[in-house]
C-alpha positions as CSV (number, residue, x, y, z in Angstrom):
1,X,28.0,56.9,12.9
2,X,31.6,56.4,12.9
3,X,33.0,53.6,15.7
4,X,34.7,56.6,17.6
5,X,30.8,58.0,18.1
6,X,29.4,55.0,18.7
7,X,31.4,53.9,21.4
8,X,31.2,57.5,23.3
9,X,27.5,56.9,23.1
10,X,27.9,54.1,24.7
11,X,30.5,54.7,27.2
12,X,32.9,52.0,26.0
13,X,35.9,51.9,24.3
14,X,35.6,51.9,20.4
15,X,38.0,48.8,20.4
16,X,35.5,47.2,22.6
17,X,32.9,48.3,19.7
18,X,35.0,46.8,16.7
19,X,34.8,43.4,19.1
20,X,30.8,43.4,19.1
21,X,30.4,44.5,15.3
22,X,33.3,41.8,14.0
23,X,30.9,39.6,15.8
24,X,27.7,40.2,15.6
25,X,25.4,38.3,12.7
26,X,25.0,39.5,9.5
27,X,22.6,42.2,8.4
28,X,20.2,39.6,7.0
29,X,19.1,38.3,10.4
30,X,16.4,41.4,10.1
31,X,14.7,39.6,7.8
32,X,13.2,37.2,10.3
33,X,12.3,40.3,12.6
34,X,13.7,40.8,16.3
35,X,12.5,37.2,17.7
36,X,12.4,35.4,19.5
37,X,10.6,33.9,16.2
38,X,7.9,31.3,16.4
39,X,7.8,28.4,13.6
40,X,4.8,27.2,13.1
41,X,3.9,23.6,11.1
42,X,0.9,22.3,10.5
43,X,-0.4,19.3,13.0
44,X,-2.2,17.1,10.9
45,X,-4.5,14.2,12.0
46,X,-4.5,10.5,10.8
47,X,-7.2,8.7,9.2
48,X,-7.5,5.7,11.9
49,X,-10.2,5.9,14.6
50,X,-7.5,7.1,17.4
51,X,-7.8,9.9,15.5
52,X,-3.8,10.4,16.2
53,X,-1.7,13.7,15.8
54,X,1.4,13.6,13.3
55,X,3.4,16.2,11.3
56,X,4.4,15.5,7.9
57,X,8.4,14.5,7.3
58,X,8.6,17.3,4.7
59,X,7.1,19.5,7.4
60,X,9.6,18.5,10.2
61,X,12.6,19.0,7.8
62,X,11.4,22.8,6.6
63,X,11.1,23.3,10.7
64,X,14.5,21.9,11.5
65,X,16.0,23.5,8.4
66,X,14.4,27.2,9.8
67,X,15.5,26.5,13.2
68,X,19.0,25.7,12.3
69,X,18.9,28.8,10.0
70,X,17.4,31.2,12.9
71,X,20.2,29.6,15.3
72,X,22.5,30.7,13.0
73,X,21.4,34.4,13.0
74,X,21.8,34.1,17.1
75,X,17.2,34.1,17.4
76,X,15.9,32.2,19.4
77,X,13.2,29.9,17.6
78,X,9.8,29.0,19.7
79,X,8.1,25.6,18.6
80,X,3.8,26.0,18.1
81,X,2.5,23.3,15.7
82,X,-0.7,25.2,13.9
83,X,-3.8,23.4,14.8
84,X,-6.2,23.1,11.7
85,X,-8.4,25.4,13.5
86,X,-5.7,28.4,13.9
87,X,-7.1,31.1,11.2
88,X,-4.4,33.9,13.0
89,X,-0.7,34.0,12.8
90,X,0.8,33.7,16.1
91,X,2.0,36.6,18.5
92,X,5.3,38.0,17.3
93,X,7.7,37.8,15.1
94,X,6.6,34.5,13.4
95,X,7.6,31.6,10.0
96,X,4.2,30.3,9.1
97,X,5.0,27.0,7.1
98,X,1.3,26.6,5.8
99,X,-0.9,26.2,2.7
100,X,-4.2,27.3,2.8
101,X,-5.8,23.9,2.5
102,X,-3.5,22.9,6.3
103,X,-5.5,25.9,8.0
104,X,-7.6,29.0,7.7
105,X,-4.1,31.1,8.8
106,X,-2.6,29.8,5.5
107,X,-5.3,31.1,3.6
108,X,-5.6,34.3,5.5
109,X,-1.7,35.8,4.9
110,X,-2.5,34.6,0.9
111,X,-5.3,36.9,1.2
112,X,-2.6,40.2,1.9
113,X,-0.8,39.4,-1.2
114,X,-2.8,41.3,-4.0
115,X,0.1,39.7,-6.5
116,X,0.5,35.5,-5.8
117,X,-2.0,33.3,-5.0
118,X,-2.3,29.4,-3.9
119,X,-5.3,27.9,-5.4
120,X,-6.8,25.1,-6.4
121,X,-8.0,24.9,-10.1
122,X,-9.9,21.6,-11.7
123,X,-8.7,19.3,-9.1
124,X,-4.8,20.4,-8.7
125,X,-3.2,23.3,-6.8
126,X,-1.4,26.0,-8.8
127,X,0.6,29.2,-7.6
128,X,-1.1,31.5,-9.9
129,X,0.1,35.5,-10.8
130,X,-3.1,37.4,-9.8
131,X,-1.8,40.0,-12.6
132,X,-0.6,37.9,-15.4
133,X,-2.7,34.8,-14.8
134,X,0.0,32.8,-15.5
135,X,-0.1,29.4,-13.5
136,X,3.1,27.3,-11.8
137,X,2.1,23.5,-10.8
138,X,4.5,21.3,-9.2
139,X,6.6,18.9,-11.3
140,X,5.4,16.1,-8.7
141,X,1.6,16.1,-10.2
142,X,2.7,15.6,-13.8
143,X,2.9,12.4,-16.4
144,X,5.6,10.8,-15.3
145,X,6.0,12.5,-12.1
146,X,9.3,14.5,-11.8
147,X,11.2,14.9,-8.4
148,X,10.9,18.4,-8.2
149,X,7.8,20.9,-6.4
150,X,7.6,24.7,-6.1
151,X,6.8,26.5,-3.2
152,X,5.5,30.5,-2.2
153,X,7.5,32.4,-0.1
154,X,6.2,35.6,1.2
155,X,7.0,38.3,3.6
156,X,4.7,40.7,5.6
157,X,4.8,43.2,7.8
158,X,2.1,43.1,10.2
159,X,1.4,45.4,13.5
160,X,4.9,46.3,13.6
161,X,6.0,42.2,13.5
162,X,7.6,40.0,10.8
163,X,5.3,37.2,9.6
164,X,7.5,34.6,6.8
165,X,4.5,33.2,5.3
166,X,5.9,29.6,3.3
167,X,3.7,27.3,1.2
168,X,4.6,24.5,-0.7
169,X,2.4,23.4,-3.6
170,X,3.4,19.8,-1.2
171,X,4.7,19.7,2.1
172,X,8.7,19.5,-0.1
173,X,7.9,22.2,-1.7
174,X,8.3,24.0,1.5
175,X,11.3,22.3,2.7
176,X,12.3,23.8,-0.9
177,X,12.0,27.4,0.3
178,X,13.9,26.8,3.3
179,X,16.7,25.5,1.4
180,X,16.9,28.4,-0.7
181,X,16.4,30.6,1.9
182,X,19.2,28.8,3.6
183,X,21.7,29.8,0.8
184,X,20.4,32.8,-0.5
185,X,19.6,35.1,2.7
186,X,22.5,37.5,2.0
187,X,21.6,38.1,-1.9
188,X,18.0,38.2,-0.9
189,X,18.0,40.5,2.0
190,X,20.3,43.2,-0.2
191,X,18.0,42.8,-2.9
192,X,14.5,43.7,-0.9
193,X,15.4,44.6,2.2
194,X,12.8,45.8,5.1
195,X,9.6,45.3,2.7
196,X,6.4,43.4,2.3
197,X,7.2,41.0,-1.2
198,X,6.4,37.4,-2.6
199,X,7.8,35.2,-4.7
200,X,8.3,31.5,-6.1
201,X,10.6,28.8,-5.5
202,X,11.4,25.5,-7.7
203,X,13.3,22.3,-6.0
204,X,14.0,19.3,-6.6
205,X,14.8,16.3,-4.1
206,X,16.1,12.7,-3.9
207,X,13.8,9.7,-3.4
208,X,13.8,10.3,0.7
209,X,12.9,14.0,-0.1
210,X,15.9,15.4,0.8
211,X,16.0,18.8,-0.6
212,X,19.3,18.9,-3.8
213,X,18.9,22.0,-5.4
214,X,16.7,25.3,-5.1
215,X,16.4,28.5,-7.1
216,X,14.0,31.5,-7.6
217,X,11.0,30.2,-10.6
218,X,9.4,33.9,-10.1
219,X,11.7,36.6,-8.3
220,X,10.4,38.8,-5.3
221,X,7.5,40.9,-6.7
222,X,7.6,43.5,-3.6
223,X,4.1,45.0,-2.3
């Protein structure tokens, strides 16, 4: 529809219309659904006998870095840690940073991907092409370890909500995907749009695990 229509449906002026559109967010905020948007991380428990509550650091970052991005596209972001317990994604439109080992919900949305899978093979965990059989490890796990981890990104579509599924190979491989996704929304968005897809994500990070670089190690493979 042309400005002129639009505002006459309205019953505004289409001045008043150029105002909203010149300041509206960008196209790409549809990839995170309608929100408000829940962002899940995974509450882990220590090893001492208080049996204490923590969330990883790498964890906090990818929650912060998703918040900040969401407040960007004007959504309001909801805070739910995932108990190890929680085997459903939340109500809503929802970013579920969690591997499958964290909670049963992790490995319940890897289950709706028919294409990538996170598994653990002889005593390591790989993001593995269900098609190919070809198998990504993080740089982290090998001799000499590298500063640098992969991640799985995914996106469903489930009961008419928008679930971002994230799982690092570690907890910085998921900061990883929130850095890319950070800085490559627009080109990412235009490429897939409104669809059900997965892919992989390499990083690498400083000593204090702050995220440096991010790029795509297997492009969206759309359901």
């Amino acid at each position: 529809m042309s400005y002129t229509e639009i505002a006459a449906a309205f019953g505004v002026s289409k001045g008043r219309i150029s105002q909203i559109r010149s300041s509206a967010p960008p196209a790409e905020r549809a990839f995170f659904g309608i929100g408000p948007v829940t962002v899940g991380v995974p509450l882990r428990f220590g090893t001492d006998d208080r049996m204490r509550t923590y969330i990883d650091a790498a964890d906090a970052l990818a929650q912060k870095e998703t918040e900040r991005q969401l407040a960007a596209l004007s959504l309001a972001a909801l805070d739910n840690p995932i108990r190890p317990e929680r085997a459903e994604p939340f109500d809503g439109d929802a970013v579920v940073i969690c591997g499958p080992k964290s909670a049963p919900v992790g490995a319940a949305l890897l289950a709706r991907d028919e294409h990538l899978d996170v598994r653990k093979v002889d005593g390591r965990w790989w993001i593995i092409n269900q098609q190919t059989g070809e198998k990504f490890g993080s740089p982290r796990g090998d001799t000499p370890p590298v500063n640098a981890d992969i991640g799985y990104l995914a996106r469903h579509l489930i009961d008419g909500r928008v679930v971002v599924h994230v799982a690092g190979i570690t907890a910085v491989g998921s900061s990883g995907v929130l850095h890319y996704l950070t800085r490559n929304l627009s080109d990412l968005w235009a490429a897939v749009g409104d669809v059900e897809f997965s892919m992989v994500i390499r990083c690498e990070y400083s000593d204090d695990i702050t995220i440096t670089t991010s790029s795509a190690l297997v492009d969206p493979i759309m359901w």
